[in-house]
N, C-alpha and C positions, 0 to 999 in steps of 0.2 A: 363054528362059533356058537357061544350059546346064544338062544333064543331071548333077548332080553330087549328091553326099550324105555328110553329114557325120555323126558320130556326136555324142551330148549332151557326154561327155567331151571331143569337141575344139571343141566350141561354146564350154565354160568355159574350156577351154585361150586359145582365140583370144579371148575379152572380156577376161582376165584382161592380159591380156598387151596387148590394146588399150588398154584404159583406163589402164595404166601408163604404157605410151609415153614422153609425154614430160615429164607430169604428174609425174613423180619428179624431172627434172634439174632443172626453172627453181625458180624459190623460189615454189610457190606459193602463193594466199593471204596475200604477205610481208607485203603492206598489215597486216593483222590483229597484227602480229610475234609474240608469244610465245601467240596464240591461232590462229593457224595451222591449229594441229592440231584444236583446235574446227569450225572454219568447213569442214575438209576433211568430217568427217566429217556436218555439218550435209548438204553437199552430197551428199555419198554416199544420204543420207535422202529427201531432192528429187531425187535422179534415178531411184532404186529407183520412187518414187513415181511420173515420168514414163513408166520402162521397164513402169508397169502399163498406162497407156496405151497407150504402142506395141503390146504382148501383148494389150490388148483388140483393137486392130485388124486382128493376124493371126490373132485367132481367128476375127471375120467373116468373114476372108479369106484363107484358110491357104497356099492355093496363090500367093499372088499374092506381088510385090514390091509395095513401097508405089509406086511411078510405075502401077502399072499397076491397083490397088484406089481410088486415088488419082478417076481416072475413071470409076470405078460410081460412088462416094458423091458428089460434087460436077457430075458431069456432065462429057461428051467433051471440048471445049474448055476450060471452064473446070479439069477434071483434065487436059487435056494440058500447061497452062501451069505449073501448079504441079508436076506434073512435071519440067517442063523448067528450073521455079526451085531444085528439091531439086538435078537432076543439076549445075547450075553452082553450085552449093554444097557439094558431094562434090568436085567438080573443084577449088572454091579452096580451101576448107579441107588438102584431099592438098597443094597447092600451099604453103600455109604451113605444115606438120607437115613438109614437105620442106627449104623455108627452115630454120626451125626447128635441124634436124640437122645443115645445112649451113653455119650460122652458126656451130654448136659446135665442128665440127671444124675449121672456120679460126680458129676463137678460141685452140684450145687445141694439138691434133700437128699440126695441115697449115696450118701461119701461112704459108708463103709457096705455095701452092695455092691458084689460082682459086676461087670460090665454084662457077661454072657447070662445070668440071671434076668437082667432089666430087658435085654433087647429079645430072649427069650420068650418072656409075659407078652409084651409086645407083638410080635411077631403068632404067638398062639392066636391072640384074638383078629388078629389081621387074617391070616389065613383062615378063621372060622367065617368072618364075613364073606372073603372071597367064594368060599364055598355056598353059601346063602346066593349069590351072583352078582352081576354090576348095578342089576338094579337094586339091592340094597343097599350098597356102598352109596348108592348116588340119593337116596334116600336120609340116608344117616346126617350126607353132609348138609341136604335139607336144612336139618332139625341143629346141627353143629353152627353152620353159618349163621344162624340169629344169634344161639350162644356166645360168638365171637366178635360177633357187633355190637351186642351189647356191654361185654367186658371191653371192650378199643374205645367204646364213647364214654363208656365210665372212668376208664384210667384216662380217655384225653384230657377230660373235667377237672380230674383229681390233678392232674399236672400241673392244668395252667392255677386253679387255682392255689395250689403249695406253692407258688412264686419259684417254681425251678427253671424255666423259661430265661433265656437271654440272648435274642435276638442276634449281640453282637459277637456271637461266638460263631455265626455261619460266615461271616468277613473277615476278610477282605473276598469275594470273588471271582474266580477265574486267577489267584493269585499269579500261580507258575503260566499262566499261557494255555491254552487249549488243549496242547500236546498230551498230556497228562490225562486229560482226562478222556480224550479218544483212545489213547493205550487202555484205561482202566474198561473202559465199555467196550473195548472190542476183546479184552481178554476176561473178563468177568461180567456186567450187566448183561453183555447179549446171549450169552450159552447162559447166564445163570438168575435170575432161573426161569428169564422169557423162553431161551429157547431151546429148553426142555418140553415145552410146546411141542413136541415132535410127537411124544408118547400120546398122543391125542388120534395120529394117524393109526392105530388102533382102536380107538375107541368111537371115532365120526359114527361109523353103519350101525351104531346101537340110538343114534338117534331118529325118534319117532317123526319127526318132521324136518330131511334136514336141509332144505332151506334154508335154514335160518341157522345152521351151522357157524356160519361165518360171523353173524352179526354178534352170536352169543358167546364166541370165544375173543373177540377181537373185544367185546366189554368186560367180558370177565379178565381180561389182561388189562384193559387199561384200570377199570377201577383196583385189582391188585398192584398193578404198577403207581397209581395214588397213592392206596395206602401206604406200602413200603417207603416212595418218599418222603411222605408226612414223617413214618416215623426217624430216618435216617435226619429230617431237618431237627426234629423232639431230641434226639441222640445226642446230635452236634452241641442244639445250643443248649441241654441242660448239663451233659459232663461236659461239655469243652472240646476241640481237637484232641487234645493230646490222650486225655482219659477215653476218648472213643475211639483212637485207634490202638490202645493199648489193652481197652475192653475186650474179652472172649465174646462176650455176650452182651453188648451195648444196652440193649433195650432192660433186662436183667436189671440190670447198675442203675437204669431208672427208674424203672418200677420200684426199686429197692428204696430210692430218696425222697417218695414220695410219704409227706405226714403233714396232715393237715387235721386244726381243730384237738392237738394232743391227744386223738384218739387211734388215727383212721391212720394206720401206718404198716408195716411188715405186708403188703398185699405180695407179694413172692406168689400167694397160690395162682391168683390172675393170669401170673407168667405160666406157671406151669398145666394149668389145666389148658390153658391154648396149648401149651408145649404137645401135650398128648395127642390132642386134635387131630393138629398140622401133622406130626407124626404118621397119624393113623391114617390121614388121608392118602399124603405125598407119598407113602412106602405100599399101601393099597393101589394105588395106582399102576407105578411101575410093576408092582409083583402081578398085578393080574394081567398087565398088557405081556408080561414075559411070558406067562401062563396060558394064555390061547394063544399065544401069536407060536408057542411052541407043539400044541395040543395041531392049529394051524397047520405048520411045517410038515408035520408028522403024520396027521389025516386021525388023529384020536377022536373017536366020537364022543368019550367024556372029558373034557378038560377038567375037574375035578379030580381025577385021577393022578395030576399032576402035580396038585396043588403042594401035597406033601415033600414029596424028593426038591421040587424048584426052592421051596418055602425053605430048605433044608440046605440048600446050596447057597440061598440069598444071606441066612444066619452066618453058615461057614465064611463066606467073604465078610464078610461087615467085621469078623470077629480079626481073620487074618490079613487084611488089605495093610493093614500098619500097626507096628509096634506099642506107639501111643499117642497121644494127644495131636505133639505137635507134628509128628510125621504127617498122621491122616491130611492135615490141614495144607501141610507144605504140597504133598502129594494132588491135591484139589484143586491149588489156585497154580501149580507150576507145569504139573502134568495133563493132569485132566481137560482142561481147556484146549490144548493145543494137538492132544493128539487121542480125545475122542472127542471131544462136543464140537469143534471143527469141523473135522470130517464128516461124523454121522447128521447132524445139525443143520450143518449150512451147504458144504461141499458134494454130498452126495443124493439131498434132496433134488438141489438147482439142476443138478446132472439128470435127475432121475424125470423130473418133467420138463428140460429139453427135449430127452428121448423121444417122451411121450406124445411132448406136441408135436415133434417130428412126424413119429409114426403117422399120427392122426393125419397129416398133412398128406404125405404118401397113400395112405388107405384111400384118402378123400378125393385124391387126383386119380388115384386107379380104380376108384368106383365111376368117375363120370368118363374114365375114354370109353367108347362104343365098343360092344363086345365085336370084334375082329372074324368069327368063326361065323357068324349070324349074316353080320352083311355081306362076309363071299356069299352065304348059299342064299341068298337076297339077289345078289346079283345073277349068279347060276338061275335062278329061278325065271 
């Protein structure tokens, strides 16, 4: 792994800013419609819960990435495969968080720009930081996270005061029963995009002190699981139910009606200069976790060397995973969920630190029996 080291402050910085991504632009949770903002924060509760998981596991194994702790507890083969299941799951998920952005901007400034042009650009400067290392990425988001609070507190301003606000558009709640809305957070808030919180078990051993691992990702989730509420409650009640789950882009639609003072109006760039950010962040992440954790596997002493080919394969998916718009989308919320964020997520973490704690248990008992061999010739003697 490379040599790098991050401070606890830009650990909360870079989760904060991951999990926002792109969790704030699509409508999420819309299925649930004016309970949205429930099922977000349900899920925020389920992935806290998951990210203790993860943190049990780099406390067995602090120095390690998960590909490479992965192979103590389940054994060489069977931990190299699963391994090499987590890195092409880093590789396509980067791959759709790339789609993702690049469907936004052809939808909305760059209507007549290629798809594979936009996530191109993208992806160049992505891969030039990953080559700088982690710790620039985590420095950038530094300097990006104020940028983003201070556009979120500006546009919140601009909202309430344009009178777009209408409180009575979040009611009735709990309409349909509960049901509904444990479906929507067990199929969508908790894999997305709390617990994606997994691509962290990669990144834990580059922190300088980590201790405090837990305390800093467990706030940087909950303060992003805030924000995304806030805005999903701003969603509902300035377009309504119906305009917010028919919304691509909810937040878009509102930034868009905001004008106040007959001057201060078309603020679109607001949206889209976050748009870049969260991009550059959430796809920097995955691609680099793919990127040692394969360098990892492999035994590469330069992971840089990777950067290109994996960068290469991450573009090709993002371009081929779906035909257009709405397939990617159908494919996301139908497939995705159920038969990777599941499994890799929830089902094979919990498995992987049973193991664990098993083992430990067994090591623990066979270190304190008496060594056998010592008290014969004790006895002989």
């Amino acid at each position: 792994m490379e040599k790098a080291k991050i401070s606890a402050k830009q650990l909360f910085v870079v989760v904060v800013l991951f999990e926002m991504g792109s969790a704030i632009l699509v409508g999420l949770a819309s299925t649930a419609k004016q309970d949205a903002w429930i099922t977000i924060l349900l899920g925020m509760i389920g992935g806290i819960t998951l990210f203790i998981v993860y943190h049990r596991l780099f406390l067995f194994y602090p120095d390690l990435p998960l590909t490479s702790y992965v192979q103590k507890i389940v054994g060489k083969w069977m931990g190299r495969i699963l391994a090499l299941l987590y890195i092409v799951y880093f590789i396509y998920i980067a791959g759709r968080v790339l789609r993702d952005f690049g469907e936004l901007l052809t939808a909305t400034i760059y209507t007549n720009t290629p798809l594979i042009f936009l996530i191109t650009v993208l992806m160049i400067t992505i891969l030039y930081a990953i080559n700088k290392g982690f710790e620039v990425i985590a420095r950038v988001g530094e300097l990006f996270f104020v940028v983003v609070y201070l556009m979120a507190i500006a546009g919140f301003f601009l909202i309430i005061f344009s009178g777009l606000i209408h409180l009575e558009n979040i009611k009735p709640m709990v309409e349909n029963g509960w049901l509904p809305i444990l479906k929507t957070t067990m199929r969508e808030t908790l894999t997305f995009p709390f617990g994606e919180m997994i691509v962290f078990t990669m990144l834990l051993p580059y922190l300088n002190k980590p201790e405090k691992a837990r305390v800093m990702c467990i706030l940087g989730m909950v303060l992003s699981g805030i924000n995304i509420t806030i805005a999903s409650i701003i969603n509902v009640a300035t377009l309504g139910v119906d305009l917010f789950v028919r919304a691509p882009y909810p937040l878009l639609a509102t930034v868009g009606k905001i004008q106040l003072a007959q001057f201060i109006e078309r603020l679109d760039v607001l949206f889209m200069l976050y748009l870049m950010i969260a991009g550059f962040i959430k796809v920097a992440i995955f691609y680099y976790a793919a990127v040692i954790g394969t360098a990892d596997l492999f035994n590469f002493k330069d992971y840089r060397k990777l950067t290109l080919p994996i960068g290469t394969i991450v573009l090709f998916a993002a371009m081929v995973m779906a035909q257009n718009y709405m397939e990617h989308i159908k494919e996301g919320l139908d497939v995705v969920p159920i038969f990777l964020h599941w499994p890799l997520q929830i089902i094979i973490p919990v498995l992987l630190l049973v193991i664990a704690y098993l083992r430990k248990k067994i090591s623990q008992k066979q270190s304190s029996l008496p060594d056998v061999s010592q008290t014969a010739d004790g006895a002989d003697a």
